[in-house]
N, C-alpha and C positions, 0 to 999 in steps of 0.2 A: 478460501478456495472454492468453497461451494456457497452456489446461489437460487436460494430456493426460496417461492413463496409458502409458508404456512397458515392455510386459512380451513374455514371449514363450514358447513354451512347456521345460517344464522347470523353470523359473524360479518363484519364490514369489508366492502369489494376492496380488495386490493390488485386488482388487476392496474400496469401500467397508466391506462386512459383513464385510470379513475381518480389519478392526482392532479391538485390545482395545476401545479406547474410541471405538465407533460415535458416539456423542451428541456429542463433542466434534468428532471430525472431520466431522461434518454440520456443525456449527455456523463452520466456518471454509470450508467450501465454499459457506455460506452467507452470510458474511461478506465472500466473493470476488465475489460479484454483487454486492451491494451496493457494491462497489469498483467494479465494471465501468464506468461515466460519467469517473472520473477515469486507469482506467488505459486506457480506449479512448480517451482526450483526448488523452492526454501517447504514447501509442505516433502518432496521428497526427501529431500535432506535433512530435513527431521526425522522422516522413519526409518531411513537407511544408519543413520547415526543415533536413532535413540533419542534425538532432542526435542526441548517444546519449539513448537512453530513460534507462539505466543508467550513470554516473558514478562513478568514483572520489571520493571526496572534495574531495581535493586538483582537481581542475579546477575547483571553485567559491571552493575557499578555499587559493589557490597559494601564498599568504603565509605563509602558516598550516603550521609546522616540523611540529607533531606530527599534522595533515591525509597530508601526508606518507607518514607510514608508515603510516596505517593501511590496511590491506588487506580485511578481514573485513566492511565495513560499505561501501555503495554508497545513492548519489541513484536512486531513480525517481521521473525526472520532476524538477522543478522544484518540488515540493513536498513530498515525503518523502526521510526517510531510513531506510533498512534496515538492521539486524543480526542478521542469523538465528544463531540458535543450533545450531550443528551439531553438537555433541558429544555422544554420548551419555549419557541421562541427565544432563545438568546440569541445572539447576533455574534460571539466568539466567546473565548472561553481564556482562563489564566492555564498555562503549560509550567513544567519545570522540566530545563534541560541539563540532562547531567555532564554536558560534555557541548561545545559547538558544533553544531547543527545547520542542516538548510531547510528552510521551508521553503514544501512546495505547494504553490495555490494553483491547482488548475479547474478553468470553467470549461474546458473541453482536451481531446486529446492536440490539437494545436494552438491550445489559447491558454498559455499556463504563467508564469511567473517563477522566480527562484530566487531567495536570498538569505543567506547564511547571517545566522544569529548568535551572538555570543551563549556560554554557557552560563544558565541560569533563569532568571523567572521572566515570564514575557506574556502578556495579552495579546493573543492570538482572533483578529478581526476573521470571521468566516458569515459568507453569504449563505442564502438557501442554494445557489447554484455554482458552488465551489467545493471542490473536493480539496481537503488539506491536510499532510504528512510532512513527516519530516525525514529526512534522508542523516544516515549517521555521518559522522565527520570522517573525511577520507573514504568515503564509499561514492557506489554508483549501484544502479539499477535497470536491467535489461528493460525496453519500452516499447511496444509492439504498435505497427498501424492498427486503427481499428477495424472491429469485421462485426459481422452479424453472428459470428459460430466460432468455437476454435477449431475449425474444420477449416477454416477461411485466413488463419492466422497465420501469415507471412513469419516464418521463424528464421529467415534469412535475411530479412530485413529490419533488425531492432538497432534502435538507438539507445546510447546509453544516456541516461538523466543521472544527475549528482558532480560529485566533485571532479574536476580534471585531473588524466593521470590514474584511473582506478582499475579494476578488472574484476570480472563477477564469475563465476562458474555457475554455466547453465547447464540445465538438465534438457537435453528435448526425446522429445517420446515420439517413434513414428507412426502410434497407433494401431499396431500389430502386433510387435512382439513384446515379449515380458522382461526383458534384458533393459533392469531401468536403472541401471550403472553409466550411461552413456553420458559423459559429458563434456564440455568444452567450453572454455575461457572466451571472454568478450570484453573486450578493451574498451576504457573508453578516449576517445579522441581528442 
């Protein structure tokens, strides 16, 4: 939910312009807005309910032997799953799904890909200029146009990404007042 550089001086420029591949990291910071509706949903809904945003595996699927061990891959939210790829230079990475899943690969907020994968082990191909999740089985996730601000985010105009037939409960905040109980169901089509 938050996007901050930490740098300081001495230290290596991290400013945007300062990576090989500008277009691509625009396009994933662009990517992050249009995220914003769902991960400002689910970071509410965590503190209004007391839950973690971020989840082991294993506390949704405790049953589940090889949930278990895996470490490298965490729930945000109630509707995704993460596995970042941290190694350098690898080109994707091995997942383990407790449950079928859809992955979603997108190289931009209109240039994306979706397709649903059995549950269990899978090599997972990821570019430097692909952002890739996975959506839980039977869910959806609000999806916003992109902006430059979330001053600029269209909260009337989300579409839903994930499976057909879902519904998500969103939070929207009107920026004023403190009344962050306000919410409303978004279907998806």
């Amino acid at each position: 939910p938050l996007f901050r550089n930490h740098a300081a001086d001495g230290t290596r420029e991290q400013e945007l312009y300062q990576f090989e591949n500008v277009q691509a990291t625009g396009e994933m910071i662009r990517i992050r807005y249009s995220l914003i509706p769902y991960l400002y949903s689910e970071f509410l809904k965590a503190a209004l309910h007391d839950e973690m945003m971020f989840k082991p595996l294993v506390f949704d699927f405790p049953e589940d032997d090889m949930a278990k061990q895996v470490e490298d891959q965490l729930l945000l939210g109630n509707e995704l799953m993460i596995a970042p790829i941290y190694k350098q230079n690898a080109q994707g990475r091995y997942v383990y799904l407790p449950e079928e899943m859809m992955l979603v690969r997108m190289r931009s907020c209109e240039d994306y890909e979706t397709e649903v994968l059995p549950k269990g082990h899978h090599y997972v191909a990821a570019a430097l200029d692909e952002l890739v999740f996975f959506i839980r089985n039977q869910k959806a996730i609000p999806f916003a146009k992109a902006a430059e601000n979330t001053a600029e985010l269209d909260m009337h105009a989300l579409t839903m990404l994930g499976y057909p037939d879902c519904s998500y409960e969103l939070y929207v905040d009107d920026g004023i007042s403190s009344d962050m109980e306000k919410s409303l169901k978004v279907s998806m089509l």
